[in-house]
C-alpha positions as CSV (number, residue, x, y, z in Angstrom):
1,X,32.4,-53.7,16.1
2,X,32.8,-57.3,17.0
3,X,32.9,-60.1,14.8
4,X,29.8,-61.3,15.7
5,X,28.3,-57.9,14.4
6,X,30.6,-57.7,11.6
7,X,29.2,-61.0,10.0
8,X,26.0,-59.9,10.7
9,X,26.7,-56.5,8.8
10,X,27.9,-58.6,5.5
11,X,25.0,-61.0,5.8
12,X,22.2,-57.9,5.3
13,X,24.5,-56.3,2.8
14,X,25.1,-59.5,0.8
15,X,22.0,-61.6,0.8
16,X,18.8,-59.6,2.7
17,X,16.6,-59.7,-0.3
18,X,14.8,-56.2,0.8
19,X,17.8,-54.1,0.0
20,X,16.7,-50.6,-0.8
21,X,18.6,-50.9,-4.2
22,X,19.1,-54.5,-6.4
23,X,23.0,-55.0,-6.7
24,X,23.6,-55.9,-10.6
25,X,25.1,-59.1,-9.8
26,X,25.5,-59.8,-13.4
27,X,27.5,-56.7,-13.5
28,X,29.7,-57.7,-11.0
29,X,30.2,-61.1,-12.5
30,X,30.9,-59.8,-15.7
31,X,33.7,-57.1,-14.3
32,X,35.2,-59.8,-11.6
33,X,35.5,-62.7,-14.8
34,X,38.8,-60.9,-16.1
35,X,41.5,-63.5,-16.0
36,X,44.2,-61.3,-13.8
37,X,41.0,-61.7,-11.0
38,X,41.5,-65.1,-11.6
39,X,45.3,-65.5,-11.4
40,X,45.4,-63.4,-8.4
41,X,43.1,-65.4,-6.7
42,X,44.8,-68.5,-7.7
43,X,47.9,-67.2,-6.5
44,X,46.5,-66.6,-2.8
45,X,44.8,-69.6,-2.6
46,X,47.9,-71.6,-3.3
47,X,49.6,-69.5,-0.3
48,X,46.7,-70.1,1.8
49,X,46.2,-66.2,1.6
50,X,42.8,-63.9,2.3
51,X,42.7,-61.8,-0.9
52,X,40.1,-59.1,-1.8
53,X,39.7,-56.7,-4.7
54,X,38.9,-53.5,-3.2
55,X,38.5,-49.4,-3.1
56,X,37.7,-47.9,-6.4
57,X,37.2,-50.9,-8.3
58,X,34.5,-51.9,-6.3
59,X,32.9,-48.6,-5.7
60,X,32.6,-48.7,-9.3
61,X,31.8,-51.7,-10.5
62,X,28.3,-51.1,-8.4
63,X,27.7,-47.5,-10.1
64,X,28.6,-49.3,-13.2
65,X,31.4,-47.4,-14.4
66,X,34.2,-48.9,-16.0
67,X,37.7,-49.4,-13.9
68,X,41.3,-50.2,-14.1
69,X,41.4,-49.2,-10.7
70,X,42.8,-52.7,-8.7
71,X,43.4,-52.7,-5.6
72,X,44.1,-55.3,-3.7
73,X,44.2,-56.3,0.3
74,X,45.4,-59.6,1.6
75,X,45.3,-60.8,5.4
76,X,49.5,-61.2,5.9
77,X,52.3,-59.6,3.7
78,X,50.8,-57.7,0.7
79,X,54.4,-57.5,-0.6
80,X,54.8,-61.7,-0.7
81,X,51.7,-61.8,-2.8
82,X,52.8,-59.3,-5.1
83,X,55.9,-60.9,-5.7
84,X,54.4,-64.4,-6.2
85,X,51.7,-62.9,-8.4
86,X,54.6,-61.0,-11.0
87,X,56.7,-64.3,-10.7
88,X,53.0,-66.4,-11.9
89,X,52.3,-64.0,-15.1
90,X,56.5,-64.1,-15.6
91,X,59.2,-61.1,-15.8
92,X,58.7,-60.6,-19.4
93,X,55.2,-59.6,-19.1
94,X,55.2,-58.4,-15.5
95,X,57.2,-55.6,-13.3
96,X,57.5,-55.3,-9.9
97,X,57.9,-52.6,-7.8
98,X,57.8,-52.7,-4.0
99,X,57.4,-50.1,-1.3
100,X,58.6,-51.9,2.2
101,X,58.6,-48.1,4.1
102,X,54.9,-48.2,3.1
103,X,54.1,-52.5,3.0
104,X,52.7,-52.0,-0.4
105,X,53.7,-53.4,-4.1
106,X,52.7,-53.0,-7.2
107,X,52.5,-55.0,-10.1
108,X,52.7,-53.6,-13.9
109,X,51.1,-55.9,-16.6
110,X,49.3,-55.1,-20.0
111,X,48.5,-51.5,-19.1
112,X,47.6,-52.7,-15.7
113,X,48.8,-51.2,-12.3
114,X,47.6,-54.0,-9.5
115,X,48.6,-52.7,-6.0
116,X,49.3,-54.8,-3.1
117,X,49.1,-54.1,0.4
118,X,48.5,-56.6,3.8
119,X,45.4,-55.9,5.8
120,X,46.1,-53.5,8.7
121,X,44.3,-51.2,11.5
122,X,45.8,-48.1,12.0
123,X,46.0,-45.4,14.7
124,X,47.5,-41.7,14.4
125,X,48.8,-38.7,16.8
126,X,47.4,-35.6,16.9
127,X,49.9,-33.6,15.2
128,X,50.4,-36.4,12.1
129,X,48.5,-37.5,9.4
130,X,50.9,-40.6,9.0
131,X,49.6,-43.7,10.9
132,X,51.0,-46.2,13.5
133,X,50.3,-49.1,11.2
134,X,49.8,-53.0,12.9
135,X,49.3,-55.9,10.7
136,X,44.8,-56.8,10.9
137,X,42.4,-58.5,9.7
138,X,39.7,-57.6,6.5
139,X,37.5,-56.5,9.6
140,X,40.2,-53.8,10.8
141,X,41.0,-52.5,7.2
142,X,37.7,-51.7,5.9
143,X,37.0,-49.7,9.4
144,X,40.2,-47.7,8.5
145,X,38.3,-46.9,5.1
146,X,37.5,-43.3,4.1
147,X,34.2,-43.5,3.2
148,X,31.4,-46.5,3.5
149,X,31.7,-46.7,-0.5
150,X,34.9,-47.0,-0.2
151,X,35.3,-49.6,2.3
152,X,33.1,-52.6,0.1
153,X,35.6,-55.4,-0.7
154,X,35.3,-58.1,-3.0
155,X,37.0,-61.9,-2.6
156,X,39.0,-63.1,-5.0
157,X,39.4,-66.8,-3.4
158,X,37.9,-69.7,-4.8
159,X,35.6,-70.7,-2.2
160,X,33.9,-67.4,-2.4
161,X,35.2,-65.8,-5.4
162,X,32.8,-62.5,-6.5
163,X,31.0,-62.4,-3.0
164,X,30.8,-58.6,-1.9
165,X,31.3,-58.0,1.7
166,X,29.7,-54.4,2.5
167,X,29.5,-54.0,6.3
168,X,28.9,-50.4,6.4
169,X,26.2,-50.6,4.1
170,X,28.6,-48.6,0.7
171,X,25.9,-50.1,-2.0
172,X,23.2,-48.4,0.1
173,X,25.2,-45.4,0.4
174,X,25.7,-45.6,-3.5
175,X,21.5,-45.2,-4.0
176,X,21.5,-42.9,-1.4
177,X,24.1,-40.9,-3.3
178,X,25.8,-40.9,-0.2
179,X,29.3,-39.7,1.0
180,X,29.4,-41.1,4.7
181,X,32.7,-42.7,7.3
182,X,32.4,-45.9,8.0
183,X,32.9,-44.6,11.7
184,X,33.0,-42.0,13.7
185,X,33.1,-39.2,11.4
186,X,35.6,-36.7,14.2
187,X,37.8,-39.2,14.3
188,X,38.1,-40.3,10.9
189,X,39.3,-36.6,9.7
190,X,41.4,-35.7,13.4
191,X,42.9,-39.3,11.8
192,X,43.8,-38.1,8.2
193,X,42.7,-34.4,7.5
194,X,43.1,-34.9,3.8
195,X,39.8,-37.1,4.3
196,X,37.8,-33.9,4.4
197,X,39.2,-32.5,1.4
198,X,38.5,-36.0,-0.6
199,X,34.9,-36.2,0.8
200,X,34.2,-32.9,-1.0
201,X,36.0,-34.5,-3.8
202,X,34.0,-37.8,-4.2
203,X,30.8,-35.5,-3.8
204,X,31.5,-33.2,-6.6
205,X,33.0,-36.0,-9.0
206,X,30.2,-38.2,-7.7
207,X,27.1,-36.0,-7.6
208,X,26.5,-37.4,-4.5
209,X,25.5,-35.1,-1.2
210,X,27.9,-35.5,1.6
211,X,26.4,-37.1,4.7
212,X,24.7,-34.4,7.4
213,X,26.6,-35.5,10.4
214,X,29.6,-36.3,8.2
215,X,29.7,-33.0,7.2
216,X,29.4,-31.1,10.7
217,X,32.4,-33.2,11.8
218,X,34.3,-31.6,8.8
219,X,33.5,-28.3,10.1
220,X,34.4,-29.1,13.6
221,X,37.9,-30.3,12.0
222,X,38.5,-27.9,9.4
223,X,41.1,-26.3,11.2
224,X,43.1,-29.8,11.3
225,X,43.7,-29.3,7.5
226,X,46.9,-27.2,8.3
227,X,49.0,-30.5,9.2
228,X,48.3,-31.3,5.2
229,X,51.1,-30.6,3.2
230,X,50.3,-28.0,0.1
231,X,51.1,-30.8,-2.3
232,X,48.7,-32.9,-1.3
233,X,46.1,-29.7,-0.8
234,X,46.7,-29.1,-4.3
235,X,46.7,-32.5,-5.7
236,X,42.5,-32.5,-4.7
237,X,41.9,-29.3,-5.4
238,X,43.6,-30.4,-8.9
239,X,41.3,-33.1,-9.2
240,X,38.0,-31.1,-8.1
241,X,38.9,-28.8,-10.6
242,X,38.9,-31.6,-13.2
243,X,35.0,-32.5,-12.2
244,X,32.3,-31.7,-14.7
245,X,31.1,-29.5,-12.1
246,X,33.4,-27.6,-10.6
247,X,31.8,-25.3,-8.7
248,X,30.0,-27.2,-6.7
249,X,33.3,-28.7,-4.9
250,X,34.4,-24.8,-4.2
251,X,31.1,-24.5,-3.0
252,X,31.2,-27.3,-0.5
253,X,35.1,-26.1,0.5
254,X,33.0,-23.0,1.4
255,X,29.8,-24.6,3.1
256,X,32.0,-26.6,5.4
257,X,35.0,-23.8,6.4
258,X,37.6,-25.6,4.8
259,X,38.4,-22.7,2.0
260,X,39.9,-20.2,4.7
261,X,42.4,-22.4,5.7
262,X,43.4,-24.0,1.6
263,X,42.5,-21.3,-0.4
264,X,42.0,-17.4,1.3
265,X,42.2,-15.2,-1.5
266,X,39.3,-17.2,-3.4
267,X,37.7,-17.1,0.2
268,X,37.8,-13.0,0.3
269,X,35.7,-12.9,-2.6
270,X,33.0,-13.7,-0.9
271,X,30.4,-11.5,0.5
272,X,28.4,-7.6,-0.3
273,X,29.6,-4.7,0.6
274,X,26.5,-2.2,0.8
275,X,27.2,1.7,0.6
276,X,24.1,4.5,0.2
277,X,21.9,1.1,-0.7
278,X,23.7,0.1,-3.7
279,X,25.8,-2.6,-3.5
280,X,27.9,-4.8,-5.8
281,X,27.8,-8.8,-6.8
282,X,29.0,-11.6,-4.5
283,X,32.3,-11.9,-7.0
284,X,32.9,-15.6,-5.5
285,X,29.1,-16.5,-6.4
286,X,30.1,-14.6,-9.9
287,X,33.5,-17.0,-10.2
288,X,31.4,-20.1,-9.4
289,X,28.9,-19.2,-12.4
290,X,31.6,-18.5,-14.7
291,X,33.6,-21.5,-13.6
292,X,30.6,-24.2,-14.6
293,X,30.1,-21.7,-18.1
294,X,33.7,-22.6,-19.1
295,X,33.9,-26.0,-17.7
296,X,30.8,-27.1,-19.5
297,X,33.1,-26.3,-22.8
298,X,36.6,-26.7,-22.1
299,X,38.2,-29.7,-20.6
300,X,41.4,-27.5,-20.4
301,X,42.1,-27.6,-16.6
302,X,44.6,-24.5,-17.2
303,X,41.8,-22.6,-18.5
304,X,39.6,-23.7,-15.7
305,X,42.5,-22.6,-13.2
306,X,42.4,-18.9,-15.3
307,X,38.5,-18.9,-14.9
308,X,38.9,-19.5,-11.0
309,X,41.5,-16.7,-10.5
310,X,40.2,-14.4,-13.2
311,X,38.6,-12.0,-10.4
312,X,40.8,-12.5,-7.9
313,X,42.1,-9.3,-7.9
314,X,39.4,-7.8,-6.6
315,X,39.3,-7.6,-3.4
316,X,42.0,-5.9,-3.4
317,X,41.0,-3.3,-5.6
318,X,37.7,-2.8,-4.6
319,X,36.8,1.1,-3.7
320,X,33.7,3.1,-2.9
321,X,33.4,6.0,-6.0
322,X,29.9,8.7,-4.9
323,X,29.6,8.9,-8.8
324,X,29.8,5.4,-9.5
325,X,29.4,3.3,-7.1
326,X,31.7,0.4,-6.5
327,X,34.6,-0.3,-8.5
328,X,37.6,-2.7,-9.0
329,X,39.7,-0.9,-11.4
330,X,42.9,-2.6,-12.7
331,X,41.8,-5.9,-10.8
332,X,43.4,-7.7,-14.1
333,X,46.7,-6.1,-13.7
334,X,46.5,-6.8,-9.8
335,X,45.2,-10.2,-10.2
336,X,47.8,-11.1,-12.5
337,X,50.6,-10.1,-10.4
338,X,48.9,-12.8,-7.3
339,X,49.1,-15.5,-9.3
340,X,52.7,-16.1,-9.1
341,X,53.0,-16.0,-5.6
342,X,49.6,-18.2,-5.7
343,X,50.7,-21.1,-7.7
344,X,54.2,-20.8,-5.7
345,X,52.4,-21.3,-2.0
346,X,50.1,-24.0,-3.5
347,X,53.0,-25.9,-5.3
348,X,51.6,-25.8,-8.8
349,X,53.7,-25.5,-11.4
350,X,55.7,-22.5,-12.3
351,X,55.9,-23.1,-15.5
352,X,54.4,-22.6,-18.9
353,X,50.8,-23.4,-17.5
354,X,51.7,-20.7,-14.8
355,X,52.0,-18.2,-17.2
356,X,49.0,-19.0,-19.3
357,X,46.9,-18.7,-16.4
358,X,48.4,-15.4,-15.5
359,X,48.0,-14.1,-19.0
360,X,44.5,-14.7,-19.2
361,X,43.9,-13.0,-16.0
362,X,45.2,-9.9,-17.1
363,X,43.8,-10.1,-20.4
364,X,40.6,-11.8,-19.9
365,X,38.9,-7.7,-19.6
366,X,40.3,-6.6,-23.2
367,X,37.4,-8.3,-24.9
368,X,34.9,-7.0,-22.6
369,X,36.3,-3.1,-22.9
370,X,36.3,-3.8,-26.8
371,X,32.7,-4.9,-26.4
372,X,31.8,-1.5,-24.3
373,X,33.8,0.5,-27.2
374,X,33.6,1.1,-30.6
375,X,35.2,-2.1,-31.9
376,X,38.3,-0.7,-34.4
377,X,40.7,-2.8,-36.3
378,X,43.7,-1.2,-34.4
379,X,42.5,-2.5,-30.9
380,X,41.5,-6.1,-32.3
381,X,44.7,-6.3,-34.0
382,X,46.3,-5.5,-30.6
383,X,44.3,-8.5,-28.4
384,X,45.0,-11.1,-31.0
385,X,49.0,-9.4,-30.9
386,X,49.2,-10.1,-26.9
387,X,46.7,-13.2,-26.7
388,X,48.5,-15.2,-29.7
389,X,47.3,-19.0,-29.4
390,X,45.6,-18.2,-26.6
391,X,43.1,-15.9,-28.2
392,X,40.4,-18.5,-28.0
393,X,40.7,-19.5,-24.6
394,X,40.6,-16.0,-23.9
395,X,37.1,-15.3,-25.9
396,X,35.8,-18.2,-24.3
397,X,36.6,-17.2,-20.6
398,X,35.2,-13.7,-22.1
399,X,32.5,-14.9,-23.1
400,X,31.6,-17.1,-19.7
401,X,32.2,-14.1,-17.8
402,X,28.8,-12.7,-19.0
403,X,26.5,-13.0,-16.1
404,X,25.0,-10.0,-15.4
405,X,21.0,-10.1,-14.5
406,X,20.2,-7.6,-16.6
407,X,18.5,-9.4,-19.6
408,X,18.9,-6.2,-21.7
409,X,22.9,-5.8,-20.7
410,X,23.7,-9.7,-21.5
411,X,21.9,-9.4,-24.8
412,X,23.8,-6.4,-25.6
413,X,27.4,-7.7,-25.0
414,X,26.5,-11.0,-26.5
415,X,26.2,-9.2,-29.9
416,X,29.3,-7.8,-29.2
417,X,30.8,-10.3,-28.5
418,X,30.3,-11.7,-31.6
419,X,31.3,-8.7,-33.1
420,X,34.3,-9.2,-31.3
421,X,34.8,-12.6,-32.3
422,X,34.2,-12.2,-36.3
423,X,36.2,-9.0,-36.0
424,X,39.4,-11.4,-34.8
425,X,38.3,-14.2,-37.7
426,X,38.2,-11.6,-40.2
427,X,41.6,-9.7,-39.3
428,X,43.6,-13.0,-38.3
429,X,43.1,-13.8,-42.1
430,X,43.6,-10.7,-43.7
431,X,46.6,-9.3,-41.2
432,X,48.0,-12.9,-39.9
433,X,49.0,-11.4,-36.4
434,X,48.2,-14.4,-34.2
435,X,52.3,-14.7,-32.8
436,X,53.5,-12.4,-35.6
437,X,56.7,-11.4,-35.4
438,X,57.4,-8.0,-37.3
439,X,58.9,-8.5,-40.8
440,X,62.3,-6.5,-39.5
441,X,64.0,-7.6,-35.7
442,X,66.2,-5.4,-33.7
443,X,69.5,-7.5,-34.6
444,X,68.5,-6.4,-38.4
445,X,68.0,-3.0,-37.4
446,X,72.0,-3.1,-35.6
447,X,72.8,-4.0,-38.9
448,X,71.6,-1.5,-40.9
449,X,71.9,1.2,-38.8
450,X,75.3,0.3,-37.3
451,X,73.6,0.4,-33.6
452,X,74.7,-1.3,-30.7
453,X,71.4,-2.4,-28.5
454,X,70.6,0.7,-27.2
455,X,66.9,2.9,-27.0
456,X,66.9,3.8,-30.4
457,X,66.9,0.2,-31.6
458,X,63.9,-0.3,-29.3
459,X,61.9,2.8,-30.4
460,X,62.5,1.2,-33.6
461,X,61.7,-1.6,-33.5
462,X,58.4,-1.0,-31.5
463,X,57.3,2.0,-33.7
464,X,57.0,-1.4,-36.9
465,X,55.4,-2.8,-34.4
466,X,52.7,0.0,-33.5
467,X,52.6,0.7,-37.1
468,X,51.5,-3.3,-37.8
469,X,49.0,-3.3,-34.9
470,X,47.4,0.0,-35.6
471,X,46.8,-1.0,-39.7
472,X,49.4,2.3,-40.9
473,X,51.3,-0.6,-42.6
474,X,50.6,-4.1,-43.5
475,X,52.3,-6.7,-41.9
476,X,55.1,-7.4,-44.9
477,X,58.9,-6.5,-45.4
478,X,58.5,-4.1,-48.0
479,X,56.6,-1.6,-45.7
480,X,58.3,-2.7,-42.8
481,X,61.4,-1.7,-44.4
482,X,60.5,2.2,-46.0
483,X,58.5,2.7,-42.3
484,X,61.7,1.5,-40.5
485,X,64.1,4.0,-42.9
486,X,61.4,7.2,-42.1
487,X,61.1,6.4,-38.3
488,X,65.1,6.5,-38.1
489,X,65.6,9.6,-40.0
490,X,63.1,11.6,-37.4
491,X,65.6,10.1,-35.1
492,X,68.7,11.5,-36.8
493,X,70.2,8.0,-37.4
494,X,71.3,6.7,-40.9
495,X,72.1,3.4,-42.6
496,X,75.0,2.5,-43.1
497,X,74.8,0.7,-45.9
């Protein structure tokens, strides 16, 4: 584009009075009259420095959401500006942090992070996402800009301070609930793969639809998404997953091919398998469902994690029975087992959160066998024994997993479900099990019994347990005590004491 057309682009965006949408310019004035704005600009003009406000902030500012989000591009070193802005508001109020590898800074103020780079244009090899970098002008940066709603820029100079400049037409894109490159789309995501990933991103978070012919140029470059690291993979699935509709970005990872290459064991969910004309659910169709159930209650992204994995077991376990039909018995137990090796080849953590995902996942069909049974005591007390804090999460990935089309079925496990449920209220109060810990531990029982660890001090100590869980005893010392003394003596072994 040359600068002739350039210009000509910013003069429809900024001032052609048919614009398919009104810009809120007292929106805009209102966000860009914060005094750091201000400062900034102050700073560059006093340089004789280009400076813009752009990305995020802008992008928002026109939807109307509030941001913190400030970016900042200046024509020449990013770094100097940075420096001379943290020196303007003082070293008491201000830190500096700067990235020379990169030829970005960043300024910490008040709760703010400002970042700082100088304008550039960019080109890539094939086999890299990381760009040959060369300083540019405003023109060249915004055309290295992800999207067209991304690319909108803002000055921050007194001469023009607040005017937008928009040349790819980002506020049009914004009432077109658009997600569009700024160029060609092919090269844009051969460029930077991870582009693909955060256009599916931006659409979900966004609600917006992802451009036609942007989106054929992601599945032409799907493939190109292997040069990403897993970290960065994960850090956007991490963020879809955060969306208040979650679904809808695992959808679009599907639509477009990408969810082979990032994510093949939710892929090999999808599909039906048809035997003697009876065939069984689309189970990644039955995960999206369930997904958007439990994200429209729980802001846990842990539990949302749990609720995408929950079935993933299932291929694997998936068999053809003539009696039946199909099955996927022990998927759970299966499905917990992957999640391990999952979190480890995705780089999530392995950690605390890794294990409360894999819980659930084996777990999450207890409460659904207790609603297909006769609901007893002993088998409640058991769930809430093995859940523990997590029993709630648990009920309510249960409960989310409902989804059958069969009016008559849902109805029926609903009602059991909250049989289910009052069951665990009622017996969490009168038994206190959630995390219990039985009354008498196995160091106790070396004590009294004069046992080194060994298989008798586990039968023991396992047989209070049972005994707890299955309402023989209640859950005090007293009866722990006289159960423990019986359970010994079939066992031949004697206090010593």
């Amino acid at each position: 584009m040359s600068t002739i057309e350039w210009q000509k682009s910013i003069n429809f965006v900024t001032r052609n009075e048919k614009r398919l949408m009104d810009i809120d310019i007292k929106n805009i004035e209102k966000e860009m009259n914060r005094p750091i704005l201000h400062l900034i600009g102050e700073v560059a003009d006093s340089m004789q420095r280009e400076c813009y406000v752009v990305g995020g902030f802008v992008r928002d500012i026109i939807l109307k959401k509030p941001s913190d989000d400030l970016d900042f591009v200046t024509v020449g070193s990013g770094i100097e500006v940075a420096k001379a802005v943290a020196e303007k508001i003082g070293r008491r109020k201000a830190s500096l942090a700067v990235f020379k590898t990169y030829g970005t800074a960043q300024v910490k103020t008040k709760g703010m992070e400002l970042e700082f780079v100088g304008a550039r244009k960019e080109s890539y090899h094939r086999d890299s996402r990381n760009p040959i970098v060369e300083d540019g002008t405003l023109s060249d940066d915004q055309c290295r800009r992800d999207f067209t709603i991304n690319a909108m820029a803002i000055s921050v100079n007194a001469h023009n301070y607040g005017e937008l400049l928009d040349p790819f037409d980002g506020v049009g894109d914004i009432e077109r609930k658009l997600i569009r490159t700024p160029l060609d789309p092919d090269i844009t995501f051969s460029d930077d793969p991870l582009r693909m990933m955060r256009a599916v991103r931006f659409a979900t978070r966004l609600g917006f639809d992802i451009y036609p012919e942007t989106m054929e140029a992601i599945t032409r470059n799907a493939e190109r998404i292997k040069i990403i690291t897993r970290e960065r993979i994960a850090e956007e699935l991490m963020k879809i997953i955060r969306t208040d509709n979650p679904s809808r970005g695992f959808m679009l990872l599907s639509e477009c091919g990408l969810l082979p290459y990032i994510f093949p064991e939710l892929a090999a969910l999808q599909g039906v398998d048809v035997m003697n004309g009876r065939a069984h659910k689309d189970n990644f169709l039955h995960t999206m469902q369930v997904l958007d159930n439990v994200a429209a209650q729980s802001k846990n992204e842990w539990l949302r994690w749990a609720t995408l994995l929950h079935d993933i077991g299932k291929p694997a376990c998936k068999r053809w029975d003539d009696q039946v039909g199909w099955t996927f018995h022990n998927h759970n137990f299966i499905g917990a087992k992957m999640i391990p090796r999952i979190f480890s080849k995705m780089r999530l953590p392995l950690n605390e959160h890794m294990k409360y995902v894999q819980k659930l996942v084996e777990l999450h069909m207890r409460p659904i066998a207790l609603v297909e049974d006769i609901v007893t005591d002993s088998a409640v007390r058991r769930l809430l024994f093995d859940a523990g804090d997590d029993i709630d999460d648990l009920m309510l990935l249960c409960n989310a997993d409902i989804t059958s089309k069969n009016e008559a079925k849902v109805k029926r496990f609903k009602e059991n479900y909250l049989l289910v449920k009052q069951k665990l209220v009622d017996i969490e109060e009168k038994d206190r099990l959630r995390n219990f810990q039985p009354p008498i531990d196995g160091k106790e029982i070396m004590e009294i019994f004069g046992l080194e660890p060994s298989r008798s001090v586990g039968l023991i100590k396992d047989a209070i347990k049972d005994a707890i869980l299955d309402g023989e005893i209640q859950n005090e010392r007293e009866e722990a005590y006289t159960f423990m003394l019986n359970k010994a003596e079939e066992l031949g072994i004697k206090p010593i004491k």
